[in-house]
N, C-alpha and C positions, 0 to 999 in steps of 0.2 A: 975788699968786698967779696970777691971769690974765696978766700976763707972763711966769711961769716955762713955764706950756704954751705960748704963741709959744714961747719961745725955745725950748725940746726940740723942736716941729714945724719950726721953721724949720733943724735940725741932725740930724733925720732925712731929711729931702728931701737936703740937704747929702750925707749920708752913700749915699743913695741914688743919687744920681745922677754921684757916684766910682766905687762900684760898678760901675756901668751901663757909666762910660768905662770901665771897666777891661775889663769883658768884651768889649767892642769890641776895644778895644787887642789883647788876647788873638785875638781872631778873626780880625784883621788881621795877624798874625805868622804865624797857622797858615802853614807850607808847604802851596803846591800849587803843580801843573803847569799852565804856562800856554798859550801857542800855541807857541811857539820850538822845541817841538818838532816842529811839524807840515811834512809836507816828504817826498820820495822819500829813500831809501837806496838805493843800486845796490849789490852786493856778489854773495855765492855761497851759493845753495841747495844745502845737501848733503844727498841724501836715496837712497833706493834705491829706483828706476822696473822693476816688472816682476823680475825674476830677476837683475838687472844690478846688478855690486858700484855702491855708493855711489858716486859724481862730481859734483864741485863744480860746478854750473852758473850763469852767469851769471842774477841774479835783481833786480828791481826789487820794494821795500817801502813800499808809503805809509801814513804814521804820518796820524791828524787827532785834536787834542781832541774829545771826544763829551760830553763834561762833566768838574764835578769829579772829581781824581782815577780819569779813566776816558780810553780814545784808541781808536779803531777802527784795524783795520789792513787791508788791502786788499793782495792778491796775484791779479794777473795772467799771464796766458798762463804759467801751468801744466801740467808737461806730465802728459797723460792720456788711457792706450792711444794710439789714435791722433793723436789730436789735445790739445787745450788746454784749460785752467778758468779761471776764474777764484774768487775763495776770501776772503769777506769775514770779517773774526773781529769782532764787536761789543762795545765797553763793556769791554776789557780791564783790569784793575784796576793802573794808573799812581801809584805812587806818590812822595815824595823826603822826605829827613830834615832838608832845609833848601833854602832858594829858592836855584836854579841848580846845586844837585847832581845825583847822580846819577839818574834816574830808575827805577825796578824793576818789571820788568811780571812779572804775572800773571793766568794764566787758563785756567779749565776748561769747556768750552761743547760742546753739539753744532751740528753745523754741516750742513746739506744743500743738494744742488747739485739743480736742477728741481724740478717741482712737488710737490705731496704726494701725488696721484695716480699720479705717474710718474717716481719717485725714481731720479736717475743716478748717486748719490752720498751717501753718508751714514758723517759718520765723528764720535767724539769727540777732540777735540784739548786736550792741555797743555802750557801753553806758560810758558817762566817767560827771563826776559831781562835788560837792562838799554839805556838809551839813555847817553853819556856823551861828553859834547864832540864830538856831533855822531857819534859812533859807536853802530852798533845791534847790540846782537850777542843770539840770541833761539836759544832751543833746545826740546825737548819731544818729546813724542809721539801720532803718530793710532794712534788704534783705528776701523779700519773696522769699520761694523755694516754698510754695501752698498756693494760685496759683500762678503763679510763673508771671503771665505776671503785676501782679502790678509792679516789679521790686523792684528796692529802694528809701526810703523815708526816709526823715531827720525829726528827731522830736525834739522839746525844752519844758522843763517842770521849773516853777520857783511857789513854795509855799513858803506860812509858818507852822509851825506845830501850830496845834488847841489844844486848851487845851482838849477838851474831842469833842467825834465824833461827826459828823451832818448825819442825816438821809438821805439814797439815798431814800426812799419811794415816789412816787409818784399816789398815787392812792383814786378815793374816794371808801371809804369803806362801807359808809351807803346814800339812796335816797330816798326821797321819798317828794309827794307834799301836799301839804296845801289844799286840795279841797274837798270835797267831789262826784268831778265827777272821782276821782281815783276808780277804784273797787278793793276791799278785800285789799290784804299787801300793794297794792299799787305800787310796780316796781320790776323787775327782774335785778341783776345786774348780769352779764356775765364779769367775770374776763379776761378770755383771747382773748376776741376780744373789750375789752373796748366800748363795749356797755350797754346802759339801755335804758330795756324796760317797757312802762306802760300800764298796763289797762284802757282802758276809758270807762265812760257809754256812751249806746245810745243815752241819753239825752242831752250830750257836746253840746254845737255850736261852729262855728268856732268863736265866739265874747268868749265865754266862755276860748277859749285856747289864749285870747292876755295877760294875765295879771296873768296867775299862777304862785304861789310864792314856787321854789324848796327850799327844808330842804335840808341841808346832810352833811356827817361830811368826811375829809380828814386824810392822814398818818399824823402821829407828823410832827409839823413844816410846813407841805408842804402850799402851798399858790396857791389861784385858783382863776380863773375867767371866769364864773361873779363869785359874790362869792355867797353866802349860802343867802338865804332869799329876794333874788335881784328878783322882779316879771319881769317876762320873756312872750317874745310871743312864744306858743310853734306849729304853726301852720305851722311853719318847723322845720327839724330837730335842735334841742340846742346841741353847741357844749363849752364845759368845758375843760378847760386847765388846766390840774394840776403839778406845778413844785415842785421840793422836795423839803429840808429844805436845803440840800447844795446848789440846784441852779445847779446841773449836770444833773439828771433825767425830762424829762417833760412827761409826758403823756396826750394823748387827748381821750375826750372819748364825743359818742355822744347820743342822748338822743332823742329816738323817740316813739312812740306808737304803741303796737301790731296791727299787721291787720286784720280783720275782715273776715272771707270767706265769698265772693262771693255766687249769684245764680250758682249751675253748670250743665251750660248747654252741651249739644252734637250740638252743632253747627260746629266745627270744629274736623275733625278727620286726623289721621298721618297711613302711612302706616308703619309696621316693618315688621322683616329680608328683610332689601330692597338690602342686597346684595346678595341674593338666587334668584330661580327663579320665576319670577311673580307670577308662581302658590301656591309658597309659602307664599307670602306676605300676612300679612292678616291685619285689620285698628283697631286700638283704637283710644277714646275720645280723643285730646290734655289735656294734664294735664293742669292743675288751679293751684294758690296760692300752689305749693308744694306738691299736688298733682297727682301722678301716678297711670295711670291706667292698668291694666293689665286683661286677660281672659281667659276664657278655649280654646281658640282656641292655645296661646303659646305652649299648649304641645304637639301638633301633628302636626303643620303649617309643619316642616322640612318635610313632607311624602307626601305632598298634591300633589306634580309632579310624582306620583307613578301611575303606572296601576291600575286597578279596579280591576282585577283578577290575580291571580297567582296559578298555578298548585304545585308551590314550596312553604311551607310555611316560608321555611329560607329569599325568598325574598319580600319586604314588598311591601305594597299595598297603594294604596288610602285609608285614612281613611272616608271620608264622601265625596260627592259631593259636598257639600258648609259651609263654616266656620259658627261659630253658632254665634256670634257675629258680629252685622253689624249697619252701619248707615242707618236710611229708612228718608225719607219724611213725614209720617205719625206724626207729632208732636205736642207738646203743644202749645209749642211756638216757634218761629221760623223757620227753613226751614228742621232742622235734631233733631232726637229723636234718641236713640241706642235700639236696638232690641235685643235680648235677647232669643235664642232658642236650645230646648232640641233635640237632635239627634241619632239616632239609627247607630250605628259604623259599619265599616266593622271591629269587631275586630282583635285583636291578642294578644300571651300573649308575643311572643319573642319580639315586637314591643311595649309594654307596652299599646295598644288601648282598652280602655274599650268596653264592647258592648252598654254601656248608657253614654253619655255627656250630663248634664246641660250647658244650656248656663251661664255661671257665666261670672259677672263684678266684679272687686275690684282694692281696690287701694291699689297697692302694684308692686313687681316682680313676674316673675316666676324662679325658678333657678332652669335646670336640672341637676335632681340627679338621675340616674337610678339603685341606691345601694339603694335607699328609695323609690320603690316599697311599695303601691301605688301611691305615689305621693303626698300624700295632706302636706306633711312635705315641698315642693318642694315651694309651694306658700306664700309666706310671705307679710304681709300687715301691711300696716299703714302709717300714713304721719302728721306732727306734728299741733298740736290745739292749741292755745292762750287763749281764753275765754272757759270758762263753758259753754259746749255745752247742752242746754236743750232737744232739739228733732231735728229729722230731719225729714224735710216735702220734698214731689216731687208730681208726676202725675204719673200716671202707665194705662194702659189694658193690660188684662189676658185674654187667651183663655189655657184651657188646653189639650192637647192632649189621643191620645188611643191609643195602648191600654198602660195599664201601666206597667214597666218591674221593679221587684224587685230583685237587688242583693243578695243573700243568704249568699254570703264570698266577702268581699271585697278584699282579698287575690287573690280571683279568682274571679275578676271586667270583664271577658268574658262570663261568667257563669251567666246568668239571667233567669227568670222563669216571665210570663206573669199572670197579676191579673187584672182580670175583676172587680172587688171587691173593687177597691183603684183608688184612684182620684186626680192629682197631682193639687201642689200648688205650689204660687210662693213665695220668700222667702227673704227677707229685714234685715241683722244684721248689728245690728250699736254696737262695741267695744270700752271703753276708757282705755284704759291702763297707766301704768306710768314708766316713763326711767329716767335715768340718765342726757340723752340729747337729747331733741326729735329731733336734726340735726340729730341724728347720724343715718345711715340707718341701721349700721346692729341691731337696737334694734327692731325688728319688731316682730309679733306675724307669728305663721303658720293656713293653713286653719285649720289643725290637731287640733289647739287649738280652733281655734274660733268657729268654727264649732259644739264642743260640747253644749248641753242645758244647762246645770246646770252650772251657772256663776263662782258657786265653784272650778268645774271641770277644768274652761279653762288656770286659770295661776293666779297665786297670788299677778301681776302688773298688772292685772284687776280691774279698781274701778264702771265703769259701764255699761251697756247693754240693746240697745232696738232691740225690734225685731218685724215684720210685717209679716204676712204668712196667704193668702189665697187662696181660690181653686175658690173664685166668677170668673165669665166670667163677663169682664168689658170690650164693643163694642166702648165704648167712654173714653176719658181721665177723671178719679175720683185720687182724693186728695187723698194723704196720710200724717199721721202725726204719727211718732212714736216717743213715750215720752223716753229720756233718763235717766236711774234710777239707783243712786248710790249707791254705797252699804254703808249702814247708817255709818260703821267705816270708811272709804273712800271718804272722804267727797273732793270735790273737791278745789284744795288749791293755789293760785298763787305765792307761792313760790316755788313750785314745776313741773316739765316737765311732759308734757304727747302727748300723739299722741290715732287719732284715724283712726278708721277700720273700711271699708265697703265691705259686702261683700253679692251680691245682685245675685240671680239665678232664671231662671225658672223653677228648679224643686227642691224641697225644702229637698230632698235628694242624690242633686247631689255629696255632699260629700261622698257618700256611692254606687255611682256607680248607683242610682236608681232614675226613671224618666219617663216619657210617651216621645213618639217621635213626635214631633210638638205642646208641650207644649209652649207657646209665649209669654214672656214678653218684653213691649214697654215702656220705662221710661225717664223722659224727668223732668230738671229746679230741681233740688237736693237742697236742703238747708240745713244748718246746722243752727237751730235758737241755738243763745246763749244769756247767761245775758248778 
């Protein structure tokens, strides 16, 4: 008996563990998809961009396994509104009816592009395909939810898979010309607005620019026209098309020469706060080439519709009679000169009004800041340069005023003390400093800095400084010429950005609150001479 249960336990375990292979066996035959799919496809997105009939465009597709019966699929440089996406689809449902057949995709997902805070894109996609001897051929449709009034759009994609990637790259990466009317490196290239810019000499003629022969080298693969060493008329702007090595990306990039500043004249002047009241308003230069102009009048103009007197000092006053900056007749050349005069204040301290204003001109902003008491952090200047600027030439008369008032604390710019003793002058700084990007506005210097003597002192994006300061009485228009002087490590470099400063007064301590009152400078036709 006891052997008859052995032998049934010994013949269930038996029976058991056939079973067991068998369900193996079975699990091992299932089809699925393995890596041999994984790999780029290059073929044609056909889809409808904006209002524009349907067009087949060149398109790159990467397949990868993401697991069993699943593959992600990955689309790049995308085109959208202006620019590009990219466009991941996750866990797509891969399947095949036997190992090495055909593969069948499906899937229905939402998909969004930025963050969930700040959504740039939000659509649902379906998409149903097939992979098949190395061919992808995939179709479907978005439903955009953002924005949502695109609606729905039907796309068709048909590739094959490449044996190894092609470059989406489309960019030239080095320029430069065969001349030697180029100066120094020779060209600035500007990655993200696809521009280059050149240096030219004075000497160019317009016969000189029909026949210069551009160098320059491209991303791997990519392919351009004109192409590299093709002499060109560059006497308008040259425009260079560069397409990648897939043939998806193209970029255009265009190829002109830095500008030169102008004479700058005060011929023409603009009124601001033109939405205050007239009493308010007060005129600056029209700005030039990228140049703004700003003055000492900006910090008080807002008061100028105030009474003369007040028995109250919590309620503010007129601060001067007339603005210290003005256009006159009196000029070099032409019909308008800017005038330039030092003023005796109705001060205050609650009002932030000194009891001395220089007439100051520069090129820059004013930004009020009434936590930066005294103010000089408040003025910020500069406006961007091309060429190595050598010196800057104009015409000036000077008359200096009496008596002279010197500030003791500029903390307490109300508080002046009169010096028979001391003779004001007028005062001309020219700054070159260097930024990151001389577009950018907020890279600017404050008077705070420029203002100081010692070049050392003023900021370490300083490379150089001139400066003009006298106390002569000049009845008639006299020359000036002030040399700009590098600092010998600072050598001035056209692969690198910079912007310059001007910042011109009639009293040559107006940074310091100190000044005579009807001190008068008249300036007229500015130059920046450059190499």
């Amino acid at each position: 008996m006891k052997k008859n249960w052995l032998y049934l336990f010994i013949c269930c375990m038996l029976v058991g563990s056939l079973v067991s292979c068998s369900e193996e066996d079975d699990l091992d035959d299932y089809p699925t998809i393995g890596n041999e799919n994984n790999g780029v496809y290059m073929g044609n997105l056909t889809y409808r961009i904006g209002s524009a009939d349907p067009t087949p465009l060149p398109q790159k597709v990467y397949v990868k396994k993401s697991k069993d019966e699943h593959v992600d699929i990955q689309i790049n440089n995308l085109h959208w509104k202006e620019g590009r996406l990219s466009v991941t689809l996750e866990d797509i449902k891969a399947s095949i009816e036997e190992f090495g057949g055909i593969v069948t995709l499906s899937s229905q997902q939402t998909v969004t592009v930025g963050t969930e805070e700040a959504k740039e894109l939000e659509f649902e996609i379906t998409l149903n395909g097939t992979i098949d001897k190395e061919q992808l051929d995939a179709e479907g449709t978005i439903h955009f939810l953002i924005p949502s009034d695109l609606g729905k759009k039907k796309f068709v994609f048909k590739g094959t898979k490449l044996e190894g990637d092609l470059s989406s790259e489309a960019n030239i990466t080095e320029f430069g010309i065969e001349s030697n009317l180029i100066i120094g490196e020779g060209s600035r290239l500007y990655t993200d607005t696809r521009e280059i810019k050149l240096a030219l000499s004075k000497e160019a003629t317009t016969e000189d620019l029909k026949h210069l022969k551009p160098i320059f080298e491209v991303s791997e693969g990519a392919k351009v026209s004109p192409a590299s060493g093709t002499p060109l008329d560059f006497t308008n702007p040259v425009i260079f098309t560069v397409t990648s090595q897939d043939g998806i990306v193209t970029n255009v990039y265009k190829v002109t020469f830095f500008d030169r500043l102008s004479v700058i004249n005060f011929e023409d002047w603009e009124n601001k706060n033109t939405h205050l009241d007239p009493t308010c308003q007060y005129t600056l230069p029209l700005g030039q080439n990228r140049l703004m102009w700003s003055s000492s009048d900006a910090a008080f103009a807002n008061l100028m519709n105030n009474p003369t007197t007040s028995e109250d000092e919590s309620v503010p006053i007129k601060p001067a009679d007339h603005f210290g900056v003005t256009a006159v007749s009196d000029a070099h050349s032409g019909s308008h000169a800017a005038s330039l005069q030092t003023m005796r204040m109705r001060e205050s301290n609650i009002y932030g009004v000194p009891a001395i204003v220089g007439g100051m001109l520069y090129s820059g902003t004013h930004e009020f800041d009434f936590n930066n008491f005294p103010y000089l952090g408040n003025i910020k200047m500069g406006f961007p340069v091309n060429y190595k600027p050598i010196a800057l030439k104009g015409y000036y008369k000077y008359k200096s005023g009496t008596p002279y008032s010197l500030c003791l604390d500029i903390s307490n710019p109300t508080n002046v003390i009169e010096r028979n003793d001391t003779e004001d002058a007028l005062l001309i700084r020219v700054v070159v400093f260097q930024v990151d990007n001389r577009f950018n506005e907020e890279e600017v210097l404050s008077l705070a800095d420029i203002a100081k003597t010692d070049i050392n002192q003023i900021s370490d994006k300083v490379v150089a400084i001139g400066e003009f300061k006298s106390s002569a009485h000049q009845t008639s228009y006299q020359e000036f010429s002030i040399p700009i002087e590098f600092n010998a490590d600072k050598e001035f470099s056209y692969s690198k950005e910079y912007r310059i400063a001007f910042y011109i007064t009639s009293s040559y301590k107006s940074h310091l609150f100190s000044g005579a009152n009807g001190s008068t400078l008249l300036l007229d036709d500015l130059e920046i001479i450059s190499e």
